[in-house]
N, C-alpha and C positions, 0 to 999 in steps of 0.2 A: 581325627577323632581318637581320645585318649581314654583310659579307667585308671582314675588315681585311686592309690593305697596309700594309707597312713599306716604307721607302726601302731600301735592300741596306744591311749593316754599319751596322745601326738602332743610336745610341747618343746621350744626353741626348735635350733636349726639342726634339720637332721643331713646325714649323707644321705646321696640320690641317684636314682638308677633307673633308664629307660632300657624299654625292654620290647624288642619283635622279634617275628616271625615264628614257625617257619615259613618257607617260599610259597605265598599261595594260602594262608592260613589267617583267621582272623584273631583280634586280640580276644576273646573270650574263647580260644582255646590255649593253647600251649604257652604263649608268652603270659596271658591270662593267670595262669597258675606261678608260672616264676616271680610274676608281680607280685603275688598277694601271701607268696611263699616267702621272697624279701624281704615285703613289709612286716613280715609275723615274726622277724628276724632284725628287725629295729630301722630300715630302712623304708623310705619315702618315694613309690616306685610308680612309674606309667607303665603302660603297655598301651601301644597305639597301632592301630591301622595305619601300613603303609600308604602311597598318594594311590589313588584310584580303585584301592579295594575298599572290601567293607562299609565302615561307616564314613572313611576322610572321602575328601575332594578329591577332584583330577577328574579331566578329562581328554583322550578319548579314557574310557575306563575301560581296567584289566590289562593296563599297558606297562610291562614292569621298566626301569630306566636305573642305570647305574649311578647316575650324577642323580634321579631324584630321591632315590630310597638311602646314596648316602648323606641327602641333604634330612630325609627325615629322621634319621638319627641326632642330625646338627641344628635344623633349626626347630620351628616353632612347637613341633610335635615334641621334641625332645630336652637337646641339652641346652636352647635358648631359653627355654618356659622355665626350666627347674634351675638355669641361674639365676635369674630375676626373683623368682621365690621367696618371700621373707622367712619360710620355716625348711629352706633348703641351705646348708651352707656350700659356697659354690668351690670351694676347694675341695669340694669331695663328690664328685659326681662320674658315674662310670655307668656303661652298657652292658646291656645281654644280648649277642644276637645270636637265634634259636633258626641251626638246616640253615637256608640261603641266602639268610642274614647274618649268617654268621662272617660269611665272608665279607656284606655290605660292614657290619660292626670292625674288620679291623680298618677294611678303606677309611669308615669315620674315623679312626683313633688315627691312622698317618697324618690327615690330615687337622683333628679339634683338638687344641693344646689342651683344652679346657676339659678334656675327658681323661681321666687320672686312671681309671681301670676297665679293661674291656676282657667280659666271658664270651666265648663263641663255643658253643654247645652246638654235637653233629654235625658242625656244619657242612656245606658246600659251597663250591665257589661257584657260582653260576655264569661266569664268563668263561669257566675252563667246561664245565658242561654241555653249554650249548655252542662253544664253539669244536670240543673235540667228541662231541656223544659220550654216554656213559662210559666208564671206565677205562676212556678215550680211544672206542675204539675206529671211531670216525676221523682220527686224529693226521689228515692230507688238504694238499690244496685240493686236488680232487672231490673228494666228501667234502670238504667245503664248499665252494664253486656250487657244484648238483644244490646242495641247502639254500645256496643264496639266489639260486636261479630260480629254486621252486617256491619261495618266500618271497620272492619278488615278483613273481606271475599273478601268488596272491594278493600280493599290496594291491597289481592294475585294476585285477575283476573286483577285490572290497571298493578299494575308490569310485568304479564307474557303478559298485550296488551303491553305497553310502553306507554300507553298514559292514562290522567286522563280523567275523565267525569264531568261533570259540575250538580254543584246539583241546579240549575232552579233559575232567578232573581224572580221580582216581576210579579204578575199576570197579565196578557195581558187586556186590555179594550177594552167593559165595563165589568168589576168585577161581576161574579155572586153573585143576591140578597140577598143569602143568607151566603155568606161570612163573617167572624167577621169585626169587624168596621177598625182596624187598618191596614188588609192587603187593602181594599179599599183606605184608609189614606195612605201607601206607593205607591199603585199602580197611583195612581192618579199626583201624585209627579216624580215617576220615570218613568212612563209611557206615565207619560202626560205632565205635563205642565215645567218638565226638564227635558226630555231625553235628554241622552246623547252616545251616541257609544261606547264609553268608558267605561264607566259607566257597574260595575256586576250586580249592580240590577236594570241596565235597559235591559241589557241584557241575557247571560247566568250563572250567577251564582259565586260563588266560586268554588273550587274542589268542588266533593264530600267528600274529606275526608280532607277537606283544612282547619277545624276550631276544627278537632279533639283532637289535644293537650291541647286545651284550657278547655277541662275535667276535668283534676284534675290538674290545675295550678289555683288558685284562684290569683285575681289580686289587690284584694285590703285589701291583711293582714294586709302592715302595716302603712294604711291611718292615722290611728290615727298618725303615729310620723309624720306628716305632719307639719311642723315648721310655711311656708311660707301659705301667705292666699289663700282662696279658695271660691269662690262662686259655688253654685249646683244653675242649676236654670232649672226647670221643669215645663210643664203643668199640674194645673189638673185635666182635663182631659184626662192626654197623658195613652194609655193601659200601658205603660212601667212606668210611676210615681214610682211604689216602689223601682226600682235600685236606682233611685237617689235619695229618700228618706232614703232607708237602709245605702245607699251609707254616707252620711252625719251623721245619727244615728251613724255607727260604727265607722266615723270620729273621731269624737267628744269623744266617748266611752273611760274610761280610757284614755285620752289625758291632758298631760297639755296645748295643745295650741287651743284654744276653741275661743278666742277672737276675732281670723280672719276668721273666717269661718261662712258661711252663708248659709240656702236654702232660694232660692225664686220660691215661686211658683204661677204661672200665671194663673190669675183665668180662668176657661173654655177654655184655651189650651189645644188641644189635641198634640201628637207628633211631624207632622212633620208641625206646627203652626210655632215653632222653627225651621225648615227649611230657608224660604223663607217669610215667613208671615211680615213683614215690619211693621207693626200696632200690631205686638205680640210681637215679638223679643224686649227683653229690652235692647237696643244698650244705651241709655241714664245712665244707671242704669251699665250696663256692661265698661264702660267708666268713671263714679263715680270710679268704684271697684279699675279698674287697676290703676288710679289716686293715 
């Protein structure tokens, strides 16, 4: 499920730009607004629910998968729908992916010739998260191993219920004082001043064991062969800054295509500044890029 934008006085073929996340969010939040913020910017834009949340298909639902969220950047939800287009021109089509899409947006760009520019805003890489814990500090075979044995205990008892369990959204308000900065900074966002119903992290969660594959699937091997350009653009002060600095570092790393590619980073942004923050967000700067 998609919300298309037209530029105002929509006529021939415009450039075009799909647009999700972030992880766990639907499109009539955060990517929602970069859609209709593009299109008020001369661009032809989707924003679409990933497979199994919100409003698209999938099932089991609330299962997130590496190969499906980067195919829904590629196929039908995305850069397949807006080639075929007769008021898109298909030489000019590029992505936004917004938090832990951002990381799926550049796997799509290694792999879709056909995407010419890709933004990843906050992102995260959620194969580096959920395989090493935050700011990796779960980062052993050890803490691995314990995660996969305790994910896998749950797989037997969801199977022999038939049903899955939900592993919890964002923290209910007001956020206890002594909570780290950043689950306040979600909670505040999905809690508060966007909730939505829809929405897993305003609600109940993903599965429990719905982000499990994404353990030993790394998603950004082969960032470097990344042809077409790329802007990283991060707060920082966002807790998550290092994906999308590493993110860009190993881009760049042995690469001959270094020229298009870019971090920018937003002084005293914290994370979800790049949400909805309208006075943070470089739409100016992000509309130069895709240009």
């Amino acid at each position: 499920a998609a919300d298309l934008y037209k530029p105002k006085n929509a006529s021939g073929k415009y450039p075009a730009i799909a647009v999700s996340g972030p992880f766990g969010a639907v499109k009539e939040q955060c990517s929602g607004l970069y859609a209709q913020t593009m299109a008020e910017k001369g661009y032809l834009t989707i924003a679409f629910d990933p497979s199994s949340t919100g409003e698209s298909g999938g099932k089991p639902r609330y299962l997130a998968s590496r190969d499906n969220n980067t195919e829904d950047f590629m196929e039908a939800a995305a850069v397949d729908f807006l080639s075929v287009r007769e008021d898109v021109d298909p030489d000019k089509i590029g992505i936004i992916g917004i938090c832990g899409w951002g990381g799926m947006a550049l796997n799509a760009a290694a792999l879709d010739t056909r995407i010419k520019a890709t933004v990843a805003s906050t992102m995260y890489d959620m194969t580096r998260v959920n395989a090493n814990g935050y700011f990796d500090s779960e980062d052993s075979e050890e803490a691995r191993y314990a995660k996969k044995q305790s994910l896998n205990t749950l797989r037997t008892q969801e199977y022999c219920k038939g049903e899955y369990s939900r592993a919890g959204g964002c923290v209910s308000l007001p956020v206890p004082e002594d909570a780290p900065f950043f689950v306040k900074d979600y909670s505040e966002y999905y809690k508060g001043r966007c909730y939505h119903k829809r929405s897993l992290n305003s609600n109940d969660g993903w599965n429990s064991i719905g982000c499990m594959s994404f353990m030993n699937q790394p998603i950004l091997k082969y960032s470097n062969e990344i042809r077409s350009a790329v802007l990283i653009v991060h707060g920082e002060k966002a807790h998550s800054y290092y994906f999308g600095k590493d993110a860009y570092e190993n881009m760049i790393k042995n690469s001959k295509y270094t020229s298009n590619k870019e971090l920018l980073t937003i002084p005293g942004a914290v994370h979800t500044d790049l949400y909805d923050n309208l006075d943070v967000i470089p739409f100016d700067k992000i509309q130069k890029f895709f240009k």
